[in-house]
Short mmCIF file of the C-alpha atoms (twelve columns), coordinates in Angstrom:
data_MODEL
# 
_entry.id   MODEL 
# 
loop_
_atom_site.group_PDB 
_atom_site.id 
_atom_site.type_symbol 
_atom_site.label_atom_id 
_atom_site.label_alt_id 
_atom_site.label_comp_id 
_atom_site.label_asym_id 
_atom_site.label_seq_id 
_atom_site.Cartn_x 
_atom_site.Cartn_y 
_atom_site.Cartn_z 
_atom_site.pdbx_PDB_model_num 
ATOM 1   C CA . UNK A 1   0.000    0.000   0.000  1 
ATOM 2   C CA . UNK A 2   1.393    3.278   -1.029 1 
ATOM 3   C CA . UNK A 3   1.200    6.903   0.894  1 
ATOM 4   C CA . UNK A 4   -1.840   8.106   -1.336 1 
ATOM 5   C CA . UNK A 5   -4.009   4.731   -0.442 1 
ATOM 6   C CA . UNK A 6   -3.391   5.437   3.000  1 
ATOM 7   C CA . UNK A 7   -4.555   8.466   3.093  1 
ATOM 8   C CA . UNK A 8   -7.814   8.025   0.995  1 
ATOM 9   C CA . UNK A 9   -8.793   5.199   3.735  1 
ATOM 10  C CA . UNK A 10  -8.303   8.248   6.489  1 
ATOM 11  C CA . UNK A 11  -9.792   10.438  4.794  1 
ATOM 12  C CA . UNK A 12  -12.850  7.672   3.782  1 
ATOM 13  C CA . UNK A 13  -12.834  6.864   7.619  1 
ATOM 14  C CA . UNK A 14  -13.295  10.312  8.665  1 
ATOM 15  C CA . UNK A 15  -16.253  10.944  5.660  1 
ATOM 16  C CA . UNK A 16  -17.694  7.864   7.281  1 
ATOM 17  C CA . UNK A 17  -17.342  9.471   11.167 1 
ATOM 18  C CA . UNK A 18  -19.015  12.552  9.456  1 
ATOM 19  C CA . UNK A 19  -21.935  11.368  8.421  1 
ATOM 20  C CA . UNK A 20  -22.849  9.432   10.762 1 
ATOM 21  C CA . UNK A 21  -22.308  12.359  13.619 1 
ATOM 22  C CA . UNK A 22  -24.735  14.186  11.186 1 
ATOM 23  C CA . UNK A 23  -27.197  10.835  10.711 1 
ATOM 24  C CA . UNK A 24  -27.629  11.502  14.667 1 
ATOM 25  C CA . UNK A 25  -29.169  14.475  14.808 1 
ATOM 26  C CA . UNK A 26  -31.169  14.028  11.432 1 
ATOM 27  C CA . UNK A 27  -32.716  11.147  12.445 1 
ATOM 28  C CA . UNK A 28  -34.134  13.180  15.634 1 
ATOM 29  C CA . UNK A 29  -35.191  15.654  13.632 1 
ATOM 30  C CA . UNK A 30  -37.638  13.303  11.635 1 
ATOM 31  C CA . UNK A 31  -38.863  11.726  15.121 1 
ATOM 32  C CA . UNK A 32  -39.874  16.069  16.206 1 
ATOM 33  C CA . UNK A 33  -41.342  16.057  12.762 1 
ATOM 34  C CA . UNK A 34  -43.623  12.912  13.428 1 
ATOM 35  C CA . UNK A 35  -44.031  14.574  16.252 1 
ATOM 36  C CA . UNK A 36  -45.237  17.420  15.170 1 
ATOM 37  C CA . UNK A 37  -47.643  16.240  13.070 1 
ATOM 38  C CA . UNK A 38  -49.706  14.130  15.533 1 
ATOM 39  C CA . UNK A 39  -49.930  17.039  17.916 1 
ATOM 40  C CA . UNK A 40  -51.489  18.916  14.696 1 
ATOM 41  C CA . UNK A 41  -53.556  15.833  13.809 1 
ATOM 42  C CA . UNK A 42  -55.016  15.822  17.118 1 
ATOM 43  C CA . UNK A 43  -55.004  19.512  17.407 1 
ATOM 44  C CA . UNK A 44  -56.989  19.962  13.921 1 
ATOM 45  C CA . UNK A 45  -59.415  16.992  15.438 1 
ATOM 46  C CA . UNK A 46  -60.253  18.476  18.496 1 
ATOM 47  C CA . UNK A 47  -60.819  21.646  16.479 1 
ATOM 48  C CA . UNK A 48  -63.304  20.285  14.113 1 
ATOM 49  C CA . UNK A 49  -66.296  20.137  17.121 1 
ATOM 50  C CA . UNK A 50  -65.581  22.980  18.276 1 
ATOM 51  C CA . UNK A 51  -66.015  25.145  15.316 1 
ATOM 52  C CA . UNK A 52  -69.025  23.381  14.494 1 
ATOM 53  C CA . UNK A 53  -70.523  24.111  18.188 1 
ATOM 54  C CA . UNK A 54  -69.139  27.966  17.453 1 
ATOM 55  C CA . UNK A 55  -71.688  27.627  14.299 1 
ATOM 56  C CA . UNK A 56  -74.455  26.580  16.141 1 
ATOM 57  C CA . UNK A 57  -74.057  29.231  18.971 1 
ATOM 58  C CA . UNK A 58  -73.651  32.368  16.690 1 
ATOM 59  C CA . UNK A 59  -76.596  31.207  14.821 1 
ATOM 60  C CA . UNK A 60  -78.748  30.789  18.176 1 
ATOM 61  C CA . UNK A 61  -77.157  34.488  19.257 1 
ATOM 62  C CA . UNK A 62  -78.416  35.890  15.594 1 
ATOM 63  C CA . UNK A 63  -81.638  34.428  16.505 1 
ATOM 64  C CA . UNK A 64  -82.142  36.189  20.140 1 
ATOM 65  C CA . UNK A 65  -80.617  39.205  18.582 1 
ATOM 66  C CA . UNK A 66  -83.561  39.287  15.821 1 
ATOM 67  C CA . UNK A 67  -86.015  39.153  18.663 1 
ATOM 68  C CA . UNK A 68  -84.287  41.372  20.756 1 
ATOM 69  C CA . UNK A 69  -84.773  44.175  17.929 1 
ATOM 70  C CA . UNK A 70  -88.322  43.386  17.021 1 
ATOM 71  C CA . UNK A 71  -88.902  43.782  21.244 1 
ATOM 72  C CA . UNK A 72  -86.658  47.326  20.882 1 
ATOM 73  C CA . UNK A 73  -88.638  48.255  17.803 1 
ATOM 74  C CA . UNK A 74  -92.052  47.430  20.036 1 
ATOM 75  C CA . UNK A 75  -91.018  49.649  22.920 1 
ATOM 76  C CA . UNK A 76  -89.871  52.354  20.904 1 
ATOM 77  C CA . UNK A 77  -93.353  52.191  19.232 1 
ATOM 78  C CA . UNK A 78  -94.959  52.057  23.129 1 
ATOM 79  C CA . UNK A 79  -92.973  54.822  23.946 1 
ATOM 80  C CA . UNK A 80  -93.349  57.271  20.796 1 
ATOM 81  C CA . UNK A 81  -97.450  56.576  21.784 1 
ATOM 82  C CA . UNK A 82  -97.227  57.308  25.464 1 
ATOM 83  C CA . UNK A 83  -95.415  60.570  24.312 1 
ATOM 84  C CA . UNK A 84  -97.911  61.565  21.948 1 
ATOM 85  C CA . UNK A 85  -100.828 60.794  25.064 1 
ATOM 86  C CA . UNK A 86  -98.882  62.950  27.609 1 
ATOM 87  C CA . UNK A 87  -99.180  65.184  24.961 1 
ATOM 88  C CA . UNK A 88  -102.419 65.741  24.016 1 
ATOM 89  C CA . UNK A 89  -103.515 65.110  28.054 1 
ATOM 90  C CA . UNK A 90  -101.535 68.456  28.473 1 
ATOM 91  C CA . UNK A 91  -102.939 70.389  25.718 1 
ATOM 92  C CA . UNK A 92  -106.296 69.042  26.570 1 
ATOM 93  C CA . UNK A 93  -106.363 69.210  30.397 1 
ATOM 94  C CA . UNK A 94  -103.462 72.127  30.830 1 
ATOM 95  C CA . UNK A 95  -105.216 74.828  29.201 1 
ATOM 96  C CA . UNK A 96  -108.398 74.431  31.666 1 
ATOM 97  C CA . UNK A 97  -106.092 73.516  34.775 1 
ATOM 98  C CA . UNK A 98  -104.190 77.058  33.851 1 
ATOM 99  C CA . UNK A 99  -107.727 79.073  33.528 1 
ATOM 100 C CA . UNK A 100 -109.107 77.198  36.817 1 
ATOM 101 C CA . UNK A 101 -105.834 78.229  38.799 1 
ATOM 102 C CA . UNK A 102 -106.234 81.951  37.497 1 
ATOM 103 C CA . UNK A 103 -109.717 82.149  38.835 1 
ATOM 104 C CA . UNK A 104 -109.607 80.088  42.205 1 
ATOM 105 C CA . UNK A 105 -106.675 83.150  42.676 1 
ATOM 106 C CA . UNK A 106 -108.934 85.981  41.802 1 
ATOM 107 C CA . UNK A 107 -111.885 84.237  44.199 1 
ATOM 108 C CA . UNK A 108 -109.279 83.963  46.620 1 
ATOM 109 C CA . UNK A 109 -108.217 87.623  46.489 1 
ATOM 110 C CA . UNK A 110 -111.806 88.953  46.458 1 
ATOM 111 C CA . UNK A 111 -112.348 86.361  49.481 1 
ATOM 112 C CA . UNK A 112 -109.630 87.529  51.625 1 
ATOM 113 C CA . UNK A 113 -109.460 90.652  50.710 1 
ATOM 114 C CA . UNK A 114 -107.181 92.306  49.135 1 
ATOM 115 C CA . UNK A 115 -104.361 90.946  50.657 1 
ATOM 116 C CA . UNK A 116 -101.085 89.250  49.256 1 
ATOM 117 C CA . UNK A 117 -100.429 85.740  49.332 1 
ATOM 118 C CA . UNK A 118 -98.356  86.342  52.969 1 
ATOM 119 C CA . UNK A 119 -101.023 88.373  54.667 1 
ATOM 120 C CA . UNK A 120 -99.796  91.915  54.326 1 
ATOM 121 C CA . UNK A 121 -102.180 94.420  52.526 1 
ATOM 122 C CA . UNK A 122 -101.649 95.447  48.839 1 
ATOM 123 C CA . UNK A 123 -100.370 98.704  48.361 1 
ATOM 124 C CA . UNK A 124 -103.021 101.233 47.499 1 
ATOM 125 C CA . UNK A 125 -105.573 100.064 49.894 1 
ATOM 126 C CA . UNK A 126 -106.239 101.492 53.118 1 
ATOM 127 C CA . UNK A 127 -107.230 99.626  56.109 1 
ATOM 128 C CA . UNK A 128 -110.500 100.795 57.607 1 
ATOM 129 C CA . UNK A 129 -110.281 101.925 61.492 1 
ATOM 130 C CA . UNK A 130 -113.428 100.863 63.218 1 
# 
């Protein structure tokens, strides 16, 4: 054996070392990979009820938000009619109440009187000595 067939078995020795140091952490890097995809299997799996419960709730939530605004719509109308009855009840009754007040006053004044609300005399009048 001569110098240079020597040194092509070191140096085929040494490839040899080299790839199998590298084999090493290759072949754990498949096993994180198998890994990886049962976790996502599983995760994609567990996944599948959920977002078909998530369906089924929105669409229950879209239906008590349809009645919610036809209740909203009803009490707005309740409301807009209770205004408009205060309303006319004022216009109706106010006017009369105002024209009643205004007289009991003046029966009032010619009852007592003359005098002001807190019992003094109005001026202009003169108090008759007896």
């Amino acid at each position: 054996m001569s110098g240079g067939d020597i040194a092509g078995l070191i140096a085929a020795g040494v490839f040899a070392v080299l790839v199998g140091l590298i084999a090493v952490p290759l072949i754990k890097l498949g096993g994180v990979f198998d890994q990886t995809r049962d976790s996502i299997k599983d995760v994609s799996d567990g996944i599948t009820p959920i977002l078909s419960e998530s369906t089924v709730t929105i669409q229950e939530a879209n239906k008590q938000l349809v009645r919610v605004d036809a209740i909203t719509r009803n009490v707005e109308e309740v409301t807009g009619n209770v205004s408009s009855l205060v309303a006319l009840f004022a216009a109706s009754v106010g006017g009369p109440l105002i024209k009643l007040a205004g007289f009991s006053a003046a029966v009032r004044a010619a009852l007592i009187g003359g005098k002001d609300p807190d019992g003094s005399r109005k001026a202009g009048k003169k108090r008759s000595r007896a």
